[in-house]
MIDODO-890069 format. One record per residue: residue number from 1; residue in one letter; x, y, z of N, C-alpha, C in turn. Coordinates in steps of 0.05 Angstrom, whole numbers, always signed. Atoms other than C-alpha are relative to their C-alpha. Layout:
BEGIN
<site tido="NUM" bavex="a" n_east="X" n_north="Y" n_up="Z" ca_east="X" ca_north="Y" ca_up="Z" c_east="X" c_north="Y" c_up="Z"/>
...
This chain:
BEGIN
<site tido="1" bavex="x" n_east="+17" n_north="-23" n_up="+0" ca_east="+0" ca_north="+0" ca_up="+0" c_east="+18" c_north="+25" c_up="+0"/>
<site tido="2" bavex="x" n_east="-10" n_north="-20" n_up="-3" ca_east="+20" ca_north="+69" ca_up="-16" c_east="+18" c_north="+16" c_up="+22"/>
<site tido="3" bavex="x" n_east="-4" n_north="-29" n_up="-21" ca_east="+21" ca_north="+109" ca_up="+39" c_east="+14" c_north="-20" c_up="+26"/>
<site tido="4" bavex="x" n_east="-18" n_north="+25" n_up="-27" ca_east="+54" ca_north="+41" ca_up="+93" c_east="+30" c_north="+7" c_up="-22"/>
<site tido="5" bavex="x" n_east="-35" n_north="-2" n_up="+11" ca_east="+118" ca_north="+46" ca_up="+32" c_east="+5" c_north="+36" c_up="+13"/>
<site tido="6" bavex="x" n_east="+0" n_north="-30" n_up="-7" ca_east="+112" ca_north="+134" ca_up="+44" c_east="+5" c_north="-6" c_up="+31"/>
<site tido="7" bavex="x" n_east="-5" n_north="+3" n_up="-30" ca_east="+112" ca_north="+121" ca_up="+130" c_east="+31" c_north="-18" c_up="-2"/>
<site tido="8" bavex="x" n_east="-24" n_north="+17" n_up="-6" ca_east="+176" ca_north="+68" ca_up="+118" c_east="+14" c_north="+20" c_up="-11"/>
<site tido="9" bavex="x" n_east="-24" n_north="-16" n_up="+5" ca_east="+212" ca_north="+115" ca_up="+69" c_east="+9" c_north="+18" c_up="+19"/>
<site tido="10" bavex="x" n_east="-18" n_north="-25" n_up="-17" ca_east="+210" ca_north="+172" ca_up="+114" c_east="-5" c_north="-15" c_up="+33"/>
<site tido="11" bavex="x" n_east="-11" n_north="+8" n_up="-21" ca_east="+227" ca_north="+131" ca_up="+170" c_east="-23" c_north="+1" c_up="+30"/>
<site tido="12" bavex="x" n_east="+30" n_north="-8" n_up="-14" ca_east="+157" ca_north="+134" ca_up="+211" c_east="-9" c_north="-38" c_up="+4"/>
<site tido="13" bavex="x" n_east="+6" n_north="+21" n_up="-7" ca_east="+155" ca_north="+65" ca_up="+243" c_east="-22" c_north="-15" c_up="-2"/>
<site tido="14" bavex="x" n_east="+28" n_north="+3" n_up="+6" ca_east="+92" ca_north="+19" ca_up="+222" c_east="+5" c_north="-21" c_up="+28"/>
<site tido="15" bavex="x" n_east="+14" n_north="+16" n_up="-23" ca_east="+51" ca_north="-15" ca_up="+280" c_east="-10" c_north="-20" c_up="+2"/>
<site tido="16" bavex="x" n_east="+12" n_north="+25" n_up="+9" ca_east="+35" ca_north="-84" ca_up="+287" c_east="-37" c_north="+6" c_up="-8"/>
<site tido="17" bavex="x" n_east="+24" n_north="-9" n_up="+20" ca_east="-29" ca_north="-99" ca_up="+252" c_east="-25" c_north="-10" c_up="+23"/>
<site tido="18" bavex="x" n_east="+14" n_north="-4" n_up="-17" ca_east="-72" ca_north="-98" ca_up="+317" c_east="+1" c_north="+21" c_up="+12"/>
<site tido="19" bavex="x" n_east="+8" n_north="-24" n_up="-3" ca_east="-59" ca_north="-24" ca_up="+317" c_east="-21" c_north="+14" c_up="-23"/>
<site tido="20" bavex="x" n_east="+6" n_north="-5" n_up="+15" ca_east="-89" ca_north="-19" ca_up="+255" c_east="-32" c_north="+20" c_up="+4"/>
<site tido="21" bavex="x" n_east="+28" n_north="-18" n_up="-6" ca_east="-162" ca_north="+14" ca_up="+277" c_east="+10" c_north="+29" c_up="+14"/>
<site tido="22" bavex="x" n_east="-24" n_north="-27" n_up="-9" ca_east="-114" ca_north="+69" ca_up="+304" c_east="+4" c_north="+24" c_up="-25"/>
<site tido="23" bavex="x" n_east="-4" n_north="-17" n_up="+20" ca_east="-104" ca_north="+92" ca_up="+231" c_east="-25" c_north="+19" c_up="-10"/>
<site tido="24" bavex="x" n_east="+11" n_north="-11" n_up="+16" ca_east="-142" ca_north="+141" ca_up="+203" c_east="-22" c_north="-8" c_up="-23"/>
<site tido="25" bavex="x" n_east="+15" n_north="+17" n_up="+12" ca_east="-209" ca_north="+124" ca_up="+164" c_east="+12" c_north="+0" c_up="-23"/>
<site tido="26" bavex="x" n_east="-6" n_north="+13" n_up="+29" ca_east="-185" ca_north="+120" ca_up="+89" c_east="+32" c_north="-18" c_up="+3"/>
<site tido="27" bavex="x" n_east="-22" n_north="+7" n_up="+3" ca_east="-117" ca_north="+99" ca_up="+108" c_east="-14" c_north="-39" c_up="+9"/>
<site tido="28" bavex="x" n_east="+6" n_north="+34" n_up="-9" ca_east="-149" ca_north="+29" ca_up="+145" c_east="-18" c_north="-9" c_up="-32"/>
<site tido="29" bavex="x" n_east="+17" n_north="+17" n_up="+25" ca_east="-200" ca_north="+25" ca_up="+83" c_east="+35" c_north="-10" c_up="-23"/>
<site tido="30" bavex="x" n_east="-20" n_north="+12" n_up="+31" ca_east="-142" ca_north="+25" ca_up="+34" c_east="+21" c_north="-23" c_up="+8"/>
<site tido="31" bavex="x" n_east="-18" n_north="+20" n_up="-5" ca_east="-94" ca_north="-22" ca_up="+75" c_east="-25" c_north="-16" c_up="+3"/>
<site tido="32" bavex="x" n_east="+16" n_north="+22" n_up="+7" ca_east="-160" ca_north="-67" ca_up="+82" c_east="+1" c_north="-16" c_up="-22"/>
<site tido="33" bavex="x" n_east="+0" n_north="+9" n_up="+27" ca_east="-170" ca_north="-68" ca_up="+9" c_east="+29" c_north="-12" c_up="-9"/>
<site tido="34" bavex="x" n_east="-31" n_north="+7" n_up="+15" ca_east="-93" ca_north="-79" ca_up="-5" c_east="-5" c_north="-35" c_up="+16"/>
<site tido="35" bavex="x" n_east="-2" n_north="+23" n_up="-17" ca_east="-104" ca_north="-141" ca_up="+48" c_east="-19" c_north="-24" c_up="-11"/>
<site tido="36" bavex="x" n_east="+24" n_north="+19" n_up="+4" ca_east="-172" ca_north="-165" ca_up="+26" c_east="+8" c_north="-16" c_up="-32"/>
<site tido="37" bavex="x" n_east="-12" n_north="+14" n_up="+25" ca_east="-135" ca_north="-170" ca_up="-46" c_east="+17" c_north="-20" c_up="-1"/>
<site tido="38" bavex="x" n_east="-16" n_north="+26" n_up="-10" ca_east="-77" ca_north="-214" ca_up="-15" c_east="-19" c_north="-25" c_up="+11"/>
<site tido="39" bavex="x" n_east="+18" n_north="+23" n_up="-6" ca_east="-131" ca_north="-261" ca_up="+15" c_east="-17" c_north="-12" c_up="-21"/>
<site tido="40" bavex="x" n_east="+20" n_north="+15" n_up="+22" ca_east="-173" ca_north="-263" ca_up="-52" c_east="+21" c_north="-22" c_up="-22"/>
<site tido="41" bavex="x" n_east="-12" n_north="+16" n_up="+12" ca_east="-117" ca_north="-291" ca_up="-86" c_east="+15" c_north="-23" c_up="+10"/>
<site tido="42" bavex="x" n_east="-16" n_north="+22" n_up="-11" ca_east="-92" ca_north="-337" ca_up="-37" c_east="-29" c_north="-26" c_up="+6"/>
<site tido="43" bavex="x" n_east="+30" n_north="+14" n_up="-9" ca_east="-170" ca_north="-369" ca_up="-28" c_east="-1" c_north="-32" c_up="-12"/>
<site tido="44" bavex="x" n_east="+2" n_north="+39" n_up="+4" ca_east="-169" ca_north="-454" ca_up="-17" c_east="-24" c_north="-8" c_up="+10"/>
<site tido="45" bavex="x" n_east="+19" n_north="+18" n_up="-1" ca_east="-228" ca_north="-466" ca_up="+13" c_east="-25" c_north="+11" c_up="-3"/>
<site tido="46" bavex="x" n_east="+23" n_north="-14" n_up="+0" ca_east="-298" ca_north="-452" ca_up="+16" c_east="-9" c_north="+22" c_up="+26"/>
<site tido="47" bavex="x" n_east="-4" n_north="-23" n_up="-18" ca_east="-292" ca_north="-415" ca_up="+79" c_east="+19" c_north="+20" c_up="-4"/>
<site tido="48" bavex="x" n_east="-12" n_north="-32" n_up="+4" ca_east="-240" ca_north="-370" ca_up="+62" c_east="-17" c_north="+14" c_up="-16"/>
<site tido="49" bavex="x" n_east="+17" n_north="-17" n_up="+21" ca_east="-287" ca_north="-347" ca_up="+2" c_east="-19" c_north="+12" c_up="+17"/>
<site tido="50" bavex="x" n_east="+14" n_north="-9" n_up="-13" ca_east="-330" ca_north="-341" ca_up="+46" c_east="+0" c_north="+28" c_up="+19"/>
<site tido="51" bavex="x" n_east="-10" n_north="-26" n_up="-11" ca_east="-301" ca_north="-288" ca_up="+97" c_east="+15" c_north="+24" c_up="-25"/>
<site tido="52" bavex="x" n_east="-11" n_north="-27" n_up="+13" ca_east="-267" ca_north="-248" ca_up="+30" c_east="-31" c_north="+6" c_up="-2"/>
<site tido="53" bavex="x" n_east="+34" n_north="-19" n_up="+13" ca_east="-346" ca_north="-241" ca_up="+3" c_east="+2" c_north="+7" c_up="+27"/>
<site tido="54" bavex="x" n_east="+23" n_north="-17" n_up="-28" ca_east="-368" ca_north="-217" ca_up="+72" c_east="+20" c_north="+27" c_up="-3"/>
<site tido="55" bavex="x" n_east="-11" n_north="-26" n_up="-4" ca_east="-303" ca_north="-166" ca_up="+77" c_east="-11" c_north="+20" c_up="-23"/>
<site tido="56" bavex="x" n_east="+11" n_north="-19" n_up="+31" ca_east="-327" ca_north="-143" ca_up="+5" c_east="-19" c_north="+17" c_up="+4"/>
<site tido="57" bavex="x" n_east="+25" n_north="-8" n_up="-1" ca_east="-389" ca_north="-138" ca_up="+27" c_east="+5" c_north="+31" c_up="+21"/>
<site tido="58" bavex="x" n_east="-6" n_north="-24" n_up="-26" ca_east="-369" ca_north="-88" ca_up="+87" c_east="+9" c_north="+24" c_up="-15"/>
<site tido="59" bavex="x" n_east="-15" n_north="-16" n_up="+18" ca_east="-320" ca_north="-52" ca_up="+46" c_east="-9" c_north="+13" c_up="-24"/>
<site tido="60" bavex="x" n_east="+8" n_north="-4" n_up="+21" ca_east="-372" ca_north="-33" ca_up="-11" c_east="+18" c_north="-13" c_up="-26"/>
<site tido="61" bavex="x" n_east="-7" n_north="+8" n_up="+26" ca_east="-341" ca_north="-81" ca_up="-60" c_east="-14" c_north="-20" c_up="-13"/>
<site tido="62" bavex="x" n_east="+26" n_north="+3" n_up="+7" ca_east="-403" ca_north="-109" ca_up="-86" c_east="+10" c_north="-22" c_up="-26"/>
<site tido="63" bavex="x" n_east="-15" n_north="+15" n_up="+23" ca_east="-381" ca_north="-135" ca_up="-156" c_east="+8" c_north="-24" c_up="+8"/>
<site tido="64" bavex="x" n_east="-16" n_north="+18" n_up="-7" ca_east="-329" ca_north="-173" ca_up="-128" c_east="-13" c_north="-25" c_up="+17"/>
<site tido="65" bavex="x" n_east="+19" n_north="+8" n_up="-18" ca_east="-370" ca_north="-203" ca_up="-74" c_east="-14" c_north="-18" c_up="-15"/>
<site tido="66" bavex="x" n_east="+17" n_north="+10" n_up="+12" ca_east="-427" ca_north="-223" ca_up="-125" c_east="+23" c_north="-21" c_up="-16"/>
<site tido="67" bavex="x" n_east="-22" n_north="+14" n_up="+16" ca_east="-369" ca_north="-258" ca_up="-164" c_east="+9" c_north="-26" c_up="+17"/>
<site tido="68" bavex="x" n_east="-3" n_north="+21" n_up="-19" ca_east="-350" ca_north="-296" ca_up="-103" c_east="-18" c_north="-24" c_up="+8"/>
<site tido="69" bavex="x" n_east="+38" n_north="+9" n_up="-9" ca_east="-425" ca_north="-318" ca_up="-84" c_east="+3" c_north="-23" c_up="-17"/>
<site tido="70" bavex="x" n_east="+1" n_north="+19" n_up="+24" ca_east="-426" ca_north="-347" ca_up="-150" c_east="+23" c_north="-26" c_up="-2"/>
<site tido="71" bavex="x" n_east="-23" n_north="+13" n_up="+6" ca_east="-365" ca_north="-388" ca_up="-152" c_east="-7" c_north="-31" c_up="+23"/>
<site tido="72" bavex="x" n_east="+1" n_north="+20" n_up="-17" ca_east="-393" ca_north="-430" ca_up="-96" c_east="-22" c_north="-37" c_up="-21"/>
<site tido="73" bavex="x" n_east="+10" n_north="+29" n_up="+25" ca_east="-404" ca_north="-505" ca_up="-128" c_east="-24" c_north="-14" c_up="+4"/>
<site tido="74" bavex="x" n_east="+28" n_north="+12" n_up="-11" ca_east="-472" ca_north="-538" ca_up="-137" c_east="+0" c_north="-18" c_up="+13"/>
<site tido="75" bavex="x" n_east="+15" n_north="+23" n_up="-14" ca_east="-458" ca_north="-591" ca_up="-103" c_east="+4" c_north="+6" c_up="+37"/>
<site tido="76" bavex="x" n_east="-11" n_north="-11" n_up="-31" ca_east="-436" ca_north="-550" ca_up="-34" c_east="-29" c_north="+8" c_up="+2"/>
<site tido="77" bavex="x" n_east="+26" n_north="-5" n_up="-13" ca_east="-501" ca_north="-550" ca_up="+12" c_east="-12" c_north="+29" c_up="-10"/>
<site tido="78" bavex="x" n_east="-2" n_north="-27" n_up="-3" ca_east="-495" ca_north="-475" ca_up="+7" c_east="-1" c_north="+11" c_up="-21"/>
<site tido="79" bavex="x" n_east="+8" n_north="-1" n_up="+32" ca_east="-504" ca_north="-469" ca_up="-64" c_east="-26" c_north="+18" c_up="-9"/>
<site tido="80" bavex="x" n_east="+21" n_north="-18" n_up="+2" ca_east="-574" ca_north="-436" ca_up="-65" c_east="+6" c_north="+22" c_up="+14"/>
<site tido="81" bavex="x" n_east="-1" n_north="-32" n_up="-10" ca_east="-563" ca_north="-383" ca_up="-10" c_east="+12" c_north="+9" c_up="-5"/>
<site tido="82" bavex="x" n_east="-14" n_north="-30" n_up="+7" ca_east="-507" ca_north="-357" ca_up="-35" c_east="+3" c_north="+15" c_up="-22"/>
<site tido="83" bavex="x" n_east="+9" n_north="-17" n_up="+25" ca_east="-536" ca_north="-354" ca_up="-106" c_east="-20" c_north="+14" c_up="+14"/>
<site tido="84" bavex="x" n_east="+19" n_north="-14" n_up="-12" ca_east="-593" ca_north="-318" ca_up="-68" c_east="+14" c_north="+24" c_up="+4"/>
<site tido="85" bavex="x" n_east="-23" n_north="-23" n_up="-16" ca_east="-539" ca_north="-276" ca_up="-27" c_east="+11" c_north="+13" c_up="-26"/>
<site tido="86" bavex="x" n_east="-13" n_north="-23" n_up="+14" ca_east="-506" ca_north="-255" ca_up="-88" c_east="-26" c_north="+13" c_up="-20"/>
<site tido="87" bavex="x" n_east="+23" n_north="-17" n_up="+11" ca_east="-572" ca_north="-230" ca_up="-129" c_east="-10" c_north="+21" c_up="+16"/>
<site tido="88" bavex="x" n_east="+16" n_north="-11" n_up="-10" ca_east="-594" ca_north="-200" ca_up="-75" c_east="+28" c_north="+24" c_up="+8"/>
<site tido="89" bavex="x" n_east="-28" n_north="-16" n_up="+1" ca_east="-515" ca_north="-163" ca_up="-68" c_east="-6" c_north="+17" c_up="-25"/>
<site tido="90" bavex="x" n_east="-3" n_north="-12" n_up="+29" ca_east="-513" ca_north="-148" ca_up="-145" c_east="-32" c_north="+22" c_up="-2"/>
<site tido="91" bavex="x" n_east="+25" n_north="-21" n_up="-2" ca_east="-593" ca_north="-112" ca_up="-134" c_east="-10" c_north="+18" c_up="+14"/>
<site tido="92" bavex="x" n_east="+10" n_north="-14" n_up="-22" ca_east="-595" ca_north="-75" ca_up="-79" c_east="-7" c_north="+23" c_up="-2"/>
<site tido="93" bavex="x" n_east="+1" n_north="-33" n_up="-1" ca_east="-626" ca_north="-2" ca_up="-75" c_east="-9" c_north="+8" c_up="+26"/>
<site tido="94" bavex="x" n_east="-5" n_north="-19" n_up="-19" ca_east="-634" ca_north="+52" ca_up="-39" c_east="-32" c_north="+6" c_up="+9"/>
<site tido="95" bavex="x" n_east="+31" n_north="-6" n_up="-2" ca_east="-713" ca_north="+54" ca_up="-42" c_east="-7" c_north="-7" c_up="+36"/>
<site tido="96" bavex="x" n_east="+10" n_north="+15" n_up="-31" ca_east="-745" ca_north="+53" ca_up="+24" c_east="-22" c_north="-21" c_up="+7"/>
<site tido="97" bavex="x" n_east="+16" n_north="+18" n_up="+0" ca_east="-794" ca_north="-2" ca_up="+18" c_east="+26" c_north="-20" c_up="-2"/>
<site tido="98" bavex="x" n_east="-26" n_north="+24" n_up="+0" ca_east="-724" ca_north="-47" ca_up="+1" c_east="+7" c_north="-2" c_up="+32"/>
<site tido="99" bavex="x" n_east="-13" n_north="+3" n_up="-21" ca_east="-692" ca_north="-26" ca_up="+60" c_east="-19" c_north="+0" c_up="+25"/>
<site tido="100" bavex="x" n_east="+19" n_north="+5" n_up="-22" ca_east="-751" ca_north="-30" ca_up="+112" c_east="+3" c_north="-34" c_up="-10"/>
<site tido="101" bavex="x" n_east="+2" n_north="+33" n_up="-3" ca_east="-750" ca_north="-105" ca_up="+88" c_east="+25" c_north="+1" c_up="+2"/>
<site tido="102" bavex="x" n_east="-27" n_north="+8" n_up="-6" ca_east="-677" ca_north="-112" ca_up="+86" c_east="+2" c_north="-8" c_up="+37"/>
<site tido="103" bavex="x" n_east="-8" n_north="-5" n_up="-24" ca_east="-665" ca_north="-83" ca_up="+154" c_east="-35" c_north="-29" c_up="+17"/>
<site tido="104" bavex="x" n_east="+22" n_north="+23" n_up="-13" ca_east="-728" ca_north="-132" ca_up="+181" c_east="+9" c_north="-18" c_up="+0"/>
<site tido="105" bavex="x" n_east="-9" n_north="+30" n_up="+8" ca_east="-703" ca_north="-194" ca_up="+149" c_east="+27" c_north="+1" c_up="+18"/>
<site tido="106" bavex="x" n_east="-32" n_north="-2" n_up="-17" ca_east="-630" ca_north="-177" ca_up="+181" c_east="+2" c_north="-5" c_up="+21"/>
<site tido="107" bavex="x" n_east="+16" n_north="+4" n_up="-32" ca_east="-664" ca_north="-167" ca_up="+245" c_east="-2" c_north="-42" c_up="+7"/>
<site tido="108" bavex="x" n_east="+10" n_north="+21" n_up="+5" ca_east="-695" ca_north="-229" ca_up="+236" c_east="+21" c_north="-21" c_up="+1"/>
<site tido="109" bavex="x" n_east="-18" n_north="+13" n_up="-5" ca_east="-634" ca_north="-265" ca_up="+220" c_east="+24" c_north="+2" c_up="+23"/>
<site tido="110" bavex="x" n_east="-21" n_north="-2" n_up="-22" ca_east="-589" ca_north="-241" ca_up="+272" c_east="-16" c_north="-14" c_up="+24"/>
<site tido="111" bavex="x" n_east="+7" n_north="+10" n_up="-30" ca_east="-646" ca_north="-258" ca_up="+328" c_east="-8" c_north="-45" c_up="-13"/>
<site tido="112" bavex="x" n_east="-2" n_north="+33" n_up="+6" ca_east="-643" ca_north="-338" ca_up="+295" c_east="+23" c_north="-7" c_up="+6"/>
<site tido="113" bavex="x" n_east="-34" n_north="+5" n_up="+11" ca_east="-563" ca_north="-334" ca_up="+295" c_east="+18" c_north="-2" c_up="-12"/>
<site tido="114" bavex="x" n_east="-14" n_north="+2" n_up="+26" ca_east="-547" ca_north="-321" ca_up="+240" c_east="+14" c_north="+34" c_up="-10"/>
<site tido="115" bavex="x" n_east="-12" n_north="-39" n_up="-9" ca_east="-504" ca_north="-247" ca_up="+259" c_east="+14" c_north="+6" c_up="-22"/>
<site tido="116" bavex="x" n_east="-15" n_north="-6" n_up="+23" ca_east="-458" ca_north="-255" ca_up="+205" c_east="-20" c_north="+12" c_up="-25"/>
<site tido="117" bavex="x" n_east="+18" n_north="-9" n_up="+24" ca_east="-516" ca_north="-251" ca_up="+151" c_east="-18" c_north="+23" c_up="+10"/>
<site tido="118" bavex="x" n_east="+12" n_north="-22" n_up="-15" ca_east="-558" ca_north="-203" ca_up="+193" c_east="+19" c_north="+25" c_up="-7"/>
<site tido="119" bavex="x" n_east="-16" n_north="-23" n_up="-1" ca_east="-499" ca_north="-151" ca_up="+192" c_east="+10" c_north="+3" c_up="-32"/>
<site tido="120" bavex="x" n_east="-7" n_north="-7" n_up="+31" ca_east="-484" ca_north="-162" ca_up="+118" c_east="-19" c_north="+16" c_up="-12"/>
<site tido="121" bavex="x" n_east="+26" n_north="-21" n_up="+21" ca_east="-548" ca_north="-138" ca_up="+92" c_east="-5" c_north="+20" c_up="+14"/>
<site tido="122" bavex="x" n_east="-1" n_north="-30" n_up="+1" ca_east="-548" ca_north="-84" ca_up="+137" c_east="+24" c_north="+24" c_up="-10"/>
<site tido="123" bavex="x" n_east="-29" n_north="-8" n_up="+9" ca_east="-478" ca_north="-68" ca_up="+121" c_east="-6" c_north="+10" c_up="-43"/>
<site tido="124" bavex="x" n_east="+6" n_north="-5" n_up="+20" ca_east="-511" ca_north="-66" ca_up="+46" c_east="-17" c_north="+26" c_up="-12"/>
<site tido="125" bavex="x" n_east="+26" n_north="-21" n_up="+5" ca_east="-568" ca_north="-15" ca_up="+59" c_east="+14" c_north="+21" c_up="+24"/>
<site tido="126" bavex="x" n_east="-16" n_north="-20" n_up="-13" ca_east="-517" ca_north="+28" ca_up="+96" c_east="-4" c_north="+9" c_up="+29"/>
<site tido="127" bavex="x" n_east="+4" n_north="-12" n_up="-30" ca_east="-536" ca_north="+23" ca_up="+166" c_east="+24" c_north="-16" c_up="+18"/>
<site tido="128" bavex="x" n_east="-20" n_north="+12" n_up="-12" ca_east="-472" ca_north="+7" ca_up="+192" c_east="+6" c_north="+9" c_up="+26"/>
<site tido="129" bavex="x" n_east="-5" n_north="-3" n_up="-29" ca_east="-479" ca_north="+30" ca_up="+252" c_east="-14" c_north="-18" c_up="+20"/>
<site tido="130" bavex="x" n_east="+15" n_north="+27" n_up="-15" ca_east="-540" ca_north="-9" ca_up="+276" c_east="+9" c_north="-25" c_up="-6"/>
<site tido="131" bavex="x" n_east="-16" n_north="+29" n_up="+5" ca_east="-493" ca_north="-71" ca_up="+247" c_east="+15" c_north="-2" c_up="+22"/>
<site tido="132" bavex="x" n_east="-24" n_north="-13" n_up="-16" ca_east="-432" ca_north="-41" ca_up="+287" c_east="-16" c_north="-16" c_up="+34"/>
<site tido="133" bavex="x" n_east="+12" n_north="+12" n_up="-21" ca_east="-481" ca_north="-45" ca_up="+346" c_east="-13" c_north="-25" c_up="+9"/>
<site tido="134" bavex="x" n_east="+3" n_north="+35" n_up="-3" ca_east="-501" ca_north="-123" ca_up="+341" c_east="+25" c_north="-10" c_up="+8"/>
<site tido="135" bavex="x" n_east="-21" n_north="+16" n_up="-3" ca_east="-434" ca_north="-142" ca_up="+334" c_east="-2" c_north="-3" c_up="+29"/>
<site tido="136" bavex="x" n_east="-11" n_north="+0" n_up="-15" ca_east="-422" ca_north="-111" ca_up="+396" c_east="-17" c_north="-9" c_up="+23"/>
<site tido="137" bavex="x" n_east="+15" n_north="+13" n_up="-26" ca_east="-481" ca_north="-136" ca_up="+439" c_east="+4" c_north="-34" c_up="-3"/>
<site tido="138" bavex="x" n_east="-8" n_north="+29" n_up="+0" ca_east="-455" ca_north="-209" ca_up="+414" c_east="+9" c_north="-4" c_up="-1"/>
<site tido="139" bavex="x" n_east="-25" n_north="+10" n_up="-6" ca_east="-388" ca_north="-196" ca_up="+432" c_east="+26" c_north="+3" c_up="-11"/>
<site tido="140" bavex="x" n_east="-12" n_north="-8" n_up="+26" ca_east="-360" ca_north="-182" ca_up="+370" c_east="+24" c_north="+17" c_up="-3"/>
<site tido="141" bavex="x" n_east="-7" n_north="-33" n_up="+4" ca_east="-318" ca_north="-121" ca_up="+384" c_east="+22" c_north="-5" c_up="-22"/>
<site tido="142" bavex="x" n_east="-24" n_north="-5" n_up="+18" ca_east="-261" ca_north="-129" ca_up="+339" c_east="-20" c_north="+6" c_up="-22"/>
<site tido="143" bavex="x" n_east="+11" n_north="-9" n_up="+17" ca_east="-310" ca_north="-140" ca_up="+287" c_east="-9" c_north="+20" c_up="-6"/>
<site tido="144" bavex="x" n_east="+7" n_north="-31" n_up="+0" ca_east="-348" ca_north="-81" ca_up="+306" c_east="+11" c_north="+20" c_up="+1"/>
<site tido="145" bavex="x" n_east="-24" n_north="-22" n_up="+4" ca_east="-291" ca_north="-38" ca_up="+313" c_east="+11" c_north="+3" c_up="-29"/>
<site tido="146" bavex="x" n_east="-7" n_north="-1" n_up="+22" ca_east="-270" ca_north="-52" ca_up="+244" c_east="-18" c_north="+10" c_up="-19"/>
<site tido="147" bavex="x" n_east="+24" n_north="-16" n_up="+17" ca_east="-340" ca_north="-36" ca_up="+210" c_east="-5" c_north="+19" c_up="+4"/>
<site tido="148" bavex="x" n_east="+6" n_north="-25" n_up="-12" ca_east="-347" ca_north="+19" ca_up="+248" c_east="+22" c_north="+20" c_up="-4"/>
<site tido="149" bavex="x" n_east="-10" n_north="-20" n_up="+5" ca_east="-285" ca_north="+52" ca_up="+234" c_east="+10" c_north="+0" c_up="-38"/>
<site tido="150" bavex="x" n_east="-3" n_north="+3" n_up="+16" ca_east="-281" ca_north="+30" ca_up="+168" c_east="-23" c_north="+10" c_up="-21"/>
<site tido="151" bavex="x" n_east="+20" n_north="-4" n_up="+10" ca_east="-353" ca_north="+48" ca_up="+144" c_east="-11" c_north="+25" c_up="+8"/>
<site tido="152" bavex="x" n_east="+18" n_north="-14" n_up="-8" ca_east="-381" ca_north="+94" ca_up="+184" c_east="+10" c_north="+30" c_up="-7"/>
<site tido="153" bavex="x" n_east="-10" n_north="-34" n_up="+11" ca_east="-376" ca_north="+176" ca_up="+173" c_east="+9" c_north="+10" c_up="+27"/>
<site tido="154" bavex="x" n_east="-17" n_north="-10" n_up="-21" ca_east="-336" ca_north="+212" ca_up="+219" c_east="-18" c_north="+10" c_up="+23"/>
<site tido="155" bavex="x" n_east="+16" n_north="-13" n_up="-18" ca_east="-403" ca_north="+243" ca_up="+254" c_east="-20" c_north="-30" c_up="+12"/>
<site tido="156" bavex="x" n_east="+5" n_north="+23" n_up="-13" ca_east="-427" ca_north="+167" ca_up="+269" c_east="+18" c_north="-13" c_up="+24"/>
């Protein structure tokens, strides 16, 4: 990443990478993205694909994400939802009749157990804060620390 070679040239010590929520919001998005690219190309199983689509998903990288979804093989259980998951990635708007069901269904899924998918689709319809805040009532905090400083606007 740019601006980690710029801090080594001029001699500006980098921090292990559990200081990382320390940096500055675009500087963590762009070393995310530089990271989330090293993990898409290193991807063996069906769980790693799995956690890149979700960071995608966080990170507004949508495309990519839906690309992922897809790649999962018919004969893996998981085959329908995550053709589901990615149609429903690749369609999303901004209308408010979408997102009153979104944010419901999310609901919905988080109070079954299902927090990871709950927080994606709100993470899609931009309420990353009320995501932020699940994580953190189920414990989550790293996670939520990372959506939250990675997504949210400086007055959130």
């Amino acid at each position: 990443v740019e601006f980690l070679d710029e801090m080594k040239k001029g001699g500006i010590p980098t921090l292990d990478s559990c200081y990382d929520l320390l940096l500055p919001r675009r500087d963590l998005q762009k070393l995310e993205l530089h990271r989330l690219a090293l993990h898409d190309t290193k991807r063996a199983t069906y769980e790693h694909t799995q956690k890149c689509a979700e960071k995608m998903i966080y990170l507004k990288q949508t495309d990519r994400a839906v690309q992922l979804l897809l790649e999962t093989a018919s004969e893996n259980e998981q085959y329908y939802t995550d053709a589901l998951r990615a149609c429903l990635v690749a369609t999303i708007r901004s209308s408010g009749v979408s997102q009153s069901t979104i944010k419901l269904v999310s609901t919905n899924l988080i109070a079954n157990g299902k927090l990871s998918e709950g927080v994606q689709l709100l993470s899609l319809i931009d309420k990353g804060l009320d995501a932020s805040r699940y994580l953190q009532t189920y414990g989550e905090w790293n996670q939520a620390a990372f959506l939250a400083k990675s997504t949210l606007g400086e007055r959130e």
